[in-house]
Structures are given as structure tokens and as C-alpha cells.
N, C-alpha and C positions, 0 to 999 in steps of 0.2 A: 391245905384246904382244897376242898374238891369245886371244880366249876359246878356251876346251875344249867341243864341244858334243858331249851325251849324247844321241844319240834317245829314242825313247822304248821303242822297239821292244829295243834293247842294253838300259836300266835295266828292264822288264820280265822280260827272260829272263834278267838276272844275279838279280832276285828271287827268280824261280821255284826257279831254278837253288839259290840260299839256301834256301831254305825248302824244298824237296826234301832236302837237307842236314839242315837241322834235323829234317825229319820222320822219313831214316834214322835222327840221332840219338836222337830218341824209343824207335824200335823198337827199337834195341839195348840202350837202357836197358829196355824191357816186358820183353824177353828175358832181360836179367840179374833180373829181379825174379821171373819166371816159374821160371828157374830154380834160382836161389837160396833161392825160400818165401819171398819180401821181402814187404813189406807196400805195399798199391798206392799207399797216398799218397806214395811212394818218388815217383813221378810229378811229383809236384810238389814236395815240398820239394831233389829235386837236377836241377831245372830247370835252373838255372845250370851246372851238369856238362853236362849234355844240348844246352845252347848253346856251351858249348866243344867239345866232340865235335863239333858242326855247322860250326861254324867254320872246324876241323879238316879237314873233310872236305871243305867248298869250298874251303880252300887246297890242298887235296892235287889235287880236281877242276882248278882253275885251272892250277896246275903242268901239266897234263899236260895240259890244252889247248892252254898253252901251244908245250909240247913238240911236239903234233902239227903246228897253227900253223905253228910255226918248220919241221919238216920239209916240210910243204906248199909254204909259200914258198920252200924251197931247191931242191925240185924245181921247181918253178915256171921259175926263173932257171936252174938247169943245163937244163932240155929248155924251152927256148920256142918257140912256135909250134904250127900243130898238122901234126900228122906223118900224119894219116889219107889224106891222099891220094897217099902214097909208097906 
């Protein structure tokens, strides 16, 4: 059975990628606090919230990477080759 190997360069921008995630979810939570009159230490004790929202968000991002991905590659196979000097 053959190993799986990660670069490092793919586990780096899946990070980023997370933690841009987590950071929108921060800001949505500032935002519901801002405007709701919340109190700011809202910030931290519904932390765990704000890491599910992130989560969230890179699965939703994933998805649709995904998606694009998979269209990429279908064009790919339907048109190969390069057609520019027709």
C-alpha cells in the first residue's frame, strides 16, 4: 500500500485557507455583537460558536472548489489539446 504524501506548500494553503475561515467567522460574530449592544467578552466565551461558523465556511469553500475543480477537469478532457493555431 502506497503512502499519501502532503506537500507542504497544499498543507500551508489549506491552513491559510482555515484560518481566513475562522477569521471571517470572528467578524461575523464582532458584527452580531456590534449590532445587537452585546457585551464584547461575547468574543470569547462563544469562541467555540465562531469555530463552528469557520468550519462551516471551509466546508462550504471546499465544496465549491471542488465543484470548480471537477468543471475544470471536464473541460479539460472534452477540448484537449491547444486549438490556438487553428
Amino acid at each position: 500500500m502506497k503512502d499519501i504524501v502532503i506537500k507542504a506548500t497544499a498543507l500551508k494553503r489549506e491552513l491559510y485557507i482555515l484560518l481566513a475561515a475562522f477569521m471571517v467567522g470572528v467578524l461575523i460574530n464582532l458584527y452580531a455583537i456590534i449590532t445587537r449592544d452585546g457585551s464584547y467578552i461575547e468574543l470569547i466565551t462563544q469562541i467555540g460558536w465562531t469555530m463552528v461558523i469557520g468550519v462551516i465556511l471551509y466546508a462550504l469553500l471546499a465544496i465549491l472548489r471542488g465543484i470548480f475543480f471537477g468543471i475544470t477537469m471536464l473541460f479539460k478532457k472534452v477540448m484537449p489539446g491547444d486549438y490556438s493555431s487553428m
